[in-house]
LUMRO-67261 format. One record per residue: residue in one letter; x, y, z of N, C-alpha, C in turn. Coordinates in pm, whole numbers, plus 50000, padded with zeros to 5 digits. Example, Ala and Ser with C-alpha at 12.3 -4.5 7.8 and 13.67 -1.06 7.14 Angstrom:
! LUMRO-67261
A513194943150780512304955050780513204967050780
S512854977550708513674989450714512905000350787
***
This chain:
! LUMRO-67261
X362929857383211362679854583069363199866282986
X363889861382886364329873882806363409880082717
X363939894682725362599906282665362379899182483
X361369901982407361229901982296361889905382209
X362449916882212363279918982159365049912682116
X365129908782269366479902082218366049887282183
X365249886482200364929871882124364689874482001
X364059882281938364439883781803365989887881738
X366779890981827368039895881797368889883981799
X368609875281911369059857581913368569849781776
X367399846581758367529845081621367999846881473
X368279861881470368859864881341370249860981326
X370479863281471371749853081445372869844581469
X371299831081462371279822081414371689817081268
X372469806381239372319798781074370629795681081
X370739794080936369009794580859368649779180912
X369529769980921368999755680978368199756381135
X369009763881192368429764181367367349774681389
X367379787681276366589794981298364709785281231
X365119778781103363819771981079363469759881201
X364489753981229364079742781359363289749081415
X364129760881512363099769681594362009771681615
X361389778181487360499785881438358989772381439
X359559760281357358909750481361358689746981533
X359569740581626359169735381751360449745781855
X359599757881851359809764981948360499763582078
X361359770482137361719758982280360769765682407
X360499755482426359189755882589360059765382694
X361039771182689361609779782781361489792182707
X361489794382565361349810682552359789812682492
X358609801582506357709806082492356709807682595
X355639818782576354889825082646353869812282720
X353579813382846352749802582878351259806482811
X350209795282753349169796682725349249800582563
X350399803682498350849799382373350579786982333
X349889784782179349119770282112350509769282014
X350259757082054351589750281977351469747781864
X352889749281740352439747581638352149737981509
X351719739281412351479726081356352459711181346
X353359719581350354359706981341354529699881512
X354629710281607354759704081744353049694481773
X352059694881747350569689681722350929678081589
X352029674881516351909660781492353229658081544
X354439658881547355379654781632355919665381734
X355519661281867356049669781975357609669381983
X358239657381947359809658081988360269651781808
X360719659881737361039653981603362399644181596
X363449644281738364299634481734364349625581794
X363029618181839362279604681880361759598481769
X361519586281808360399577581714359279582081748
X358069580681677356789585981703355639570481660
X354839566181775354179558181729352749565181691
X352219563281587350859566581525349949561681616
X349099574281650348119567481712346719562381589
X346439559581503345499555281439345669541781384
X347499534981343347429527981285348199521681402
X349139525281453349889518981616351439514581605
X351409519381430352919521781374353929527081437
X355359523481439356389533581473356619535681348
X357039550781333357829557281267359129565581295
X359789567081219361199575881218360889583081261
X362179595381321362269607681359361859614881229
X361699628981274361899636381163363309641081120
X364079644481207365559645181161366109632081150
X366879622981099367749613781077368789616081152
X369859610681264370699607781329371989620381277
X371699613181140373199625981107372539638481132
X371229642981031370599657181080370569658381215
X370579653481291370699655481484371849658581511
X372919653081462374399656181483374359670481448
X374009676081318374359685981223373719693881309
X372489696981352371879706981450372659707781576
X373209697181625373499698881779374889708481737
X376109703881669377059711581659376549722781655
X375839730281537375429743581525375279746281671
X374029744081703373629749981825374949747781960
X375639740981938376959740482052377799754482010
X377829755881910379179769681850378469780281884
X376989783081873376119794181866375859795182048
X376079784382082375899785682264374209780582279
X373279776082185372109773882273371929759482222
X372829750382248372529738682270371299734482381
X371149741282464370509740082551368869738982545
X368809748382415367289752282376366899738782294
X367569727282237366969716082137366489708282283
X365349699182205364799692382267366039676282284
X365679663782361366169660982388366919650182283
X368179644682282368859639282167369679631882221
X370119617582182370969614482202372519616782149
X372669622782057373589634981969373769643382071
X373709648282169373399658882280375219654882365
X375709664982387376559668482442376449658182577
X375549660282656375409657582813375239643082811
X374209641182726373719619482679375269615582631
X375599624482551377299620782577378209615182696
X378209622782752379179622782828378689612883004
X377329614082951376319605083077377159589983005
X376709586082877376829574982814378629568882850
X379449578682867380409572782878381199572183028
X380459582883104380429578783231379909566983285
X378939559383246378869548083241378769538683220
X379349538683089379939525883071381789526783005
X382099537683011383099538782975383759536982820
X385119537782804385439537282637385349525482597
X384309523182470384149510282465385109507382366
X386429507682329387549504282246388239494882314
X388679485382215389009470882280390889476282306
X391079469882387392529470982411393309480982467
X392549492982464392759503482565393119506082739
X391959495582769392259492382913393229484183006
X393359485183101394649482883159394799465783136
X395719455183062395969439783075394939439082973
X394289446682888393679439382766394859440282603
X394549427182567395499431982410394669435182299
X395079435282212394039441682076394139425481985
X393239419981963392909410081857392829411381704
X394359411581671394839420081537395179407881439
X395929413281348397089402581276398289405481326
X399349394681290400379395281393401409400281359
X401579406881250402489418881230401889433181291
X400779433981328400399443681378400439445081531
X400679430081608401129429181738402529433181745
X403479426781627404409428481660405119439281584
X404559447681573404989463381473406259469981620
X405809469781743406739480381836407279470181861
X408059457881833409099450581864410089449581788
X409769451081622410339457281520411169467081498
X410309478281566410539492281509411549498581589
X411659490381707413009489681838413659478681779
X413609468881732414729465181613415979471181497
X414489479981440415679485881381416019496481419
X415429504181514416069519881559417449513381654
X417679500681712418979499981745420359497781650
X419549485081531420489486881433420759499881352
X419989506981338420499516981309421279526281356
X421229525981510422499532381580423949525881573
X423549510581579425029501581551425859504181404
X424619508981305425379507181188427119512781144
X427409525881219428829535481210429579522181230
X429699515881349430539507181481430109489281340
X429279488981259429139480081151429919480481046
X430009492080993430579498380898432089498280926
X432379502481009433959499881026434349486881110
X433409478581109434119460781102433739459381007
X433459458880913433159456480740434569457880704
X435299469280731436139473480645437319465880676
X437469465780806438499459380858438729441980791
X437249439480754437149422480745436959417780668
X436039423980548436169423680467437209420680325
X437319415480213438129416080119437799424580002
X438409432079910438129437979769436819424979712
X436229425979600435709418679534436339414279422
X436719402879334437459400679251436289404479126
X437339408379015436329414278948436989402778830
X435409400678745435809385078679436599388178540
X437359383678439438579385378365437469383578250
X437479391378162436699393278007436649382277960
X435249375477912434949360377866434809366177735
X434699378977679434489378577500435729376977456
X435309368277337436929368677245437119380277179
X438729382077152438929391477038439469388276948
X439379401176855439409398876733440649385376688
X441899388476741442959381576752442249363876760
X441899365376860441539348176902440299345676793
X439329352376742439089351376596439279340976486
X440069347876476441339345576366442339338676340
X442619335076493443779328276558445079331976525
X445309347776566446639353876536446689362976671
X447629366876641448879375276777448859391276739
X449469395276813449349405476780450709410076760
X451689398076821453039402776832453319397376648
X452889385376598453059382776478452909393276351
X451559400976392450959407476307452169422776293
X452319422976432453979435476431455079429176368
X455379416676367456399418476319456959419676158
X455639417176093455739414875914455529430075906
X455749430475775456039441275728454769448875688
X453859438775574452579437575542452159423175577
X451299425475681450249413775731449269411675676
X448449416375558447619415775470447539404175408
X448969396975385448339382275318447989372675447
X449089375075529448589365975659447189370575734
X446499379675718445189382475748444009375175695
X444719379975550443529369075427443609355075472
X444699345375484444539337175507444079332675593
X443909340875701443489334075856441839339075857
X441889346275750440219346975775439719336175711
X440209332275568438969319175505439519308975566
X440959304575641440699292375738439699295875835
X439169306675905438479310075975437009305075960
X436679308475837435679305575748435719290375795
X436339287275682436129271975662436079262075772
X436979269575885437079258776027435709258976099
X434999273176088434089273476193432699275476052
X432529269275938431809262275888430549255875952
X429249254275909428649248876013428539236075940
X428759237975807428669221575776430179210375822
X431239218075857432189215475849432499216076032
X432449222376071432579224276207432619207976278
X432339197876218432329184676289433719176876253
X434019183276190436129176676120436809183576183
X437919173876251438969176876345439649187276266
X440049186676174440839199076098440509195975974
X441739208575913441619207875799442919209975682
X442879207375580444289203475530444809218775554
X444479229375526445269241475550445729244075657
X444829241375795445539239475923446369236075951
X447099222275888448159214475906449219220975932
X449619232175839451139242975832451299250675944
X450029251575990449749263476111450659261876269
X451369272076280452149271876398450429266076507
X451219258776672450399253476711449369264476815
X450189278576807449609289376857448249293876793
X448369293476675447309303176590446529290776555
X446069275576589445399275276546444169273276657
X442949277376615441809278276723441349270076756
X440389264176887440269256276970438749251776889
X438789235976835437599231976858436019236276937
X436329236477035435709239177149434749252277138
X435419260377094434769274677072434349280676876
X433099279876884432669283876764432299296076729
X432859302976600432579320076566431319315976479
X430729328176442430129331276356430449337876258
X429819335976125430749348376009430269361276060
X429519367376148429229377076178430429383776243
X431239377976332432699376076381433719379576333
X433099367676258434979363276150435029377776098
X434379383876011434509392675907434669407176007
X433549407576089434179419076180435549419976191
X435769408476245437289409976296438679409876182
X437929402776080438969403775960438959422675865
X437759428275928437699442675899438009454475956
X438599448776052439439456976186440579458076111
X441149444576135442629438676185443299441076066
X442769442975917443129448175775443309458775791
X442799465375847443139485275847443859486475923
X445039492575901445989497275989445559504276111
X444799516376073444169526776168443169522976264
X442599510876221441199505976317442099496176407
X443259488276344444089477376406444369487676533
X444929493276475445969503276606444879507476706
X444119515876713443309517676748442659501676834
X442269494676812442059486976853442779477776971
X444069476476923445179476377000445249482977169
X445109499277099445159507477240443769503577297
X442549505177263441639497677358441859486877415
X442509476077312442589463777417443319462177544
X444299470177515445809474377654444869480277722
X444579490277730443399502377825442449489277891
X441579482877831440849474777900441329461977982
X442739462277954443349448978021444239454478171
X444629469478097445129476178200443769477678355
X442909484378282441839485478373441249471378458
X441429464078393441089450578488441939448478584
X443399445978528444239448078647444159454578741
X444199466778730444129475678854442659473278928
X441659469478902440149467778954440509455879063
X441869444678963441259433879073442839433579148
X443259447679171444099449379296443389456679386
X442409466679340442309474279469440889482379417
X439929480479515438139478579419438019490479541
X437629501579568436939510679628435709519679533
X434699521679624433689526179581433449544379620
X433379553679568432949566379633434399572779657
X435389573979560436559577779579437179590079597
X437639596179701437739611079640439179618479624
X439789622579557441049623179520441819637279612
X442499642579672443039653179732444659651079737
X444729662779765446399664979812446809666479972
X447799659980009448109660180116448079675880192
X448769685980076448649701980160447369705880208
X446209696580084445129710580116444279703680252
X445029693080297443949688880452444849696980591
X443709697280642444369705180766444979694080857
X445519699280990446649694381044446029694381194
X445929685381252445469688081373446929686081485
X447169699381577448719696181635448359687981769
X447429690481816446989682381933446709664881948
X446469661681846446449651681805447259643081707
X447809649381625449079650681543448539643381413
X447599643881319447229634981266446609644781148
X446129641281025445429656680932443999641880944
X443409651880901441579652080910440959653780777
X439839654080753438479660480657437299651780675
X436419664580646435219656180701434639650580565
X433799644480609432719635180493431669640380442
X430929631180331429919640280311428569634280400
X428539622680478427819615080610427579622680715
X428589630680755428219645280802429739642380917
X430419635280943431529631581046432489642881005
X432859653881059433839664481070435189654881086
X435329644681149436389641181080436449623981072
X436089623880939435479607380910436879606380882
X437589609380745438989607880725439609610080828
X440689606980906441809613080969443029599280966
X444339606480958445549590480916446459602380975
X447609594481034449229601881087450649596781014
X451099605281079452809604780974452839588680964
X452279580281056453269566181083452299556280949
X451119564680912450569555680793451199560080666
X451149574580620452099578280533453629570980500
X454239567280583455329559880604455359548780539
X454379539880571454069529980508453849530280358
X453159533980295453189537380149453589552580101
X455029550880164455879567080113456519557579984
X456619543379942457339542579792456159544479692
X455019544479723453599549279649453289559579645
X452769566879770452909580779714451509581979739
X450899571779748449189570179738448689569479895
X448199575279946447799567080055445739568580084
X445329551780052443899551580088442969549080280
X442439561880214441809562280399440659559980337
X439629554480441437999548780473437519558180561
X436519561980541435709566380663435329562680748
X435149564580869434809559580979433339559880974
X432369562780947430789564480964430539560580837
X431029556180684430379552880621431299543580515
X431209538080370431489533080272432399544880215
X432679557280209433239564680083434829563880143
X435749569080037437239563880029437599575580028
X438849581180048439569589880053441139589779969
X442079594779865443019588179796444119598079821
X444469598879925445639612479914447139609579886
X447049619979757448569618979703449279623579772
X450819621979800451919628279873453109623579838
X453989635679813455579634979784456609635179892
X457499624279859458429624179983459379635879945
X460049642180035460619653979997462369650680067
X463039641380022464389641280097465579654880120
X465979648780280466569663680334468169659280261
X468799673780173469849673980097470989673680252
***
């Protein structure tokens, strides 16, 4: 039995929870035999049992509650005298008795049992090896795309302009000297044709004179919101012109979109890629991480040496490559 002294030295330290447990129901191993027990052990001898009353024949609760049993046993496990609480099913040993026999009671754990889930949750690891293969296929995807693929046609501008308006040219409007009266006029036929009270008459007597170019299609109705825009352009020399070069620029740009549509383009010069001699071919890497996603040889250059342009694809991903190059003929 340990001296008095270190039993007072074991207590202090103790946390204030295990040292009051203590103090209240003492443990029957560090007390003196012929020691009177104390008030609290004289109405409940074991405070983490039920206790039936002997006067009325009642059960009652523990005095600790299940969680307070938990909360003491840890303490006393870290401090090392688990040993000293009376008995608990919170207890380390009722632990480990409890699952020695009967084992883990979690469904689906054991060997040929399944788990009784929802069925995306059965089938989550049949999935997830779904896509971790497509995702390895994707490089070896990516470059049959390219191969098989076509450009996308990109669709031809459905707004009218000012010109179709109006129902004039642009080559007409160059060739007069001052187009100002032929402007005026094509705006209030403008007016008057696309009329909403009027809009239901095949024509109209001013139409009649009208070359069969300039005059506008039934079919399609302006608004004066339109008309006048466009008759406030096409009057100013400076907004005309101007206008002009946007329209070329945007007709130009369509063209070229629906010859040749790449996405992620990156522009270089033939000098600044390196040269691989072993392979005979120049290289650069991507930004996908492929050290050499680009790579093309003399015999593709060849092919578009009257261009000057030549477009490479990457091998591991979508981005384009545009390398310029000059043919250099030997004198």
């Amino acid at each position: 039995m340990a001296s008095p002294s270190n039993l007072v030295q074991l207590a202090k330290s103790l946390p204030e929870p295990l040292q009051r447990f203590f103090a209240r129901w003492p443990p029957a191993a560090l007390v003196a035999p012929g020691t009177s027990p104390t008030p609290f052990q004289e109405q409940r001898p074991n405070p983490f049992r039920f206790y039936k009353h002997p006067v009325t024949g009642r059960w009652q609760d523990p005095v600790y509650s299940q969680r307070r049993q938990m909360q003491l046993v840890k303490l006393a496990r870290e401090h090392g005298v688990e040993e000293l609480l009376p008995q608990t099913n919170k207890g380390t040993e009722y632990q480990l008795a409890q699952r020695v026999e009967h084992g883990l009671r979690v469904k689906g754990t054991g060997v040929g049992q399944k788990v009784k889930g929802h069925i995306h949750e059965r089938h989550m690891i049949a999935k997830m090896e779904q896509r971790r293969k497509a995702m390895l296929e994707m490089p070896k995807l990516i470059r049959a795309w390219k191969k098989k693929t076509h450009p996308p046609q990109i669709m031809a501008l459905t707004s009218p302009s000012h010109y179709d308006v109006l129902g004039l040219t642009p080559t007409i409007l160059s060739s007069l000297p001052d187009p100002s009266t032929l402007i005026k006029q094509a705006y209030r036929r403008a007016l008057l044709r696309h009329h909403p009270d009027k809009a239901a008459s095949s024509s109209t007597p001013s139409s009649a004179s009208l070359p069969s170019h300039s005059r506008p299609s039934n079919s399609q109705l302006y608004t004066v919101d339109q008309i006048t825009q466009a008759f406030t352009i096409l009057s100013s020399p400076h907004q005309r012109s101007t206008y002009d070069a946007g329209l070329r620029l945007s007709r130009e740009n369509a063209c070229d979109s629906q010859a040749r549509f790449q996405t992620g383009i990156e522009n270089v010069d033939l000098d600044d890629l390196p040269f691989d001699e072993e392979e005979e071919r120049w290289y650069r890497s991507c930004r996908c991480g492929n050290n050499h996603g680009y790579a093309f040889q003399e015999t593709d250059l060849e092919e578009v040496e009257h261009e000057g342009v030549l477009m490479v694809g990457c091998q591991d991903c979508s981005l384009w490559l545009k390398v310029h190059f000059a043919v250099v003929e030997d004198a």
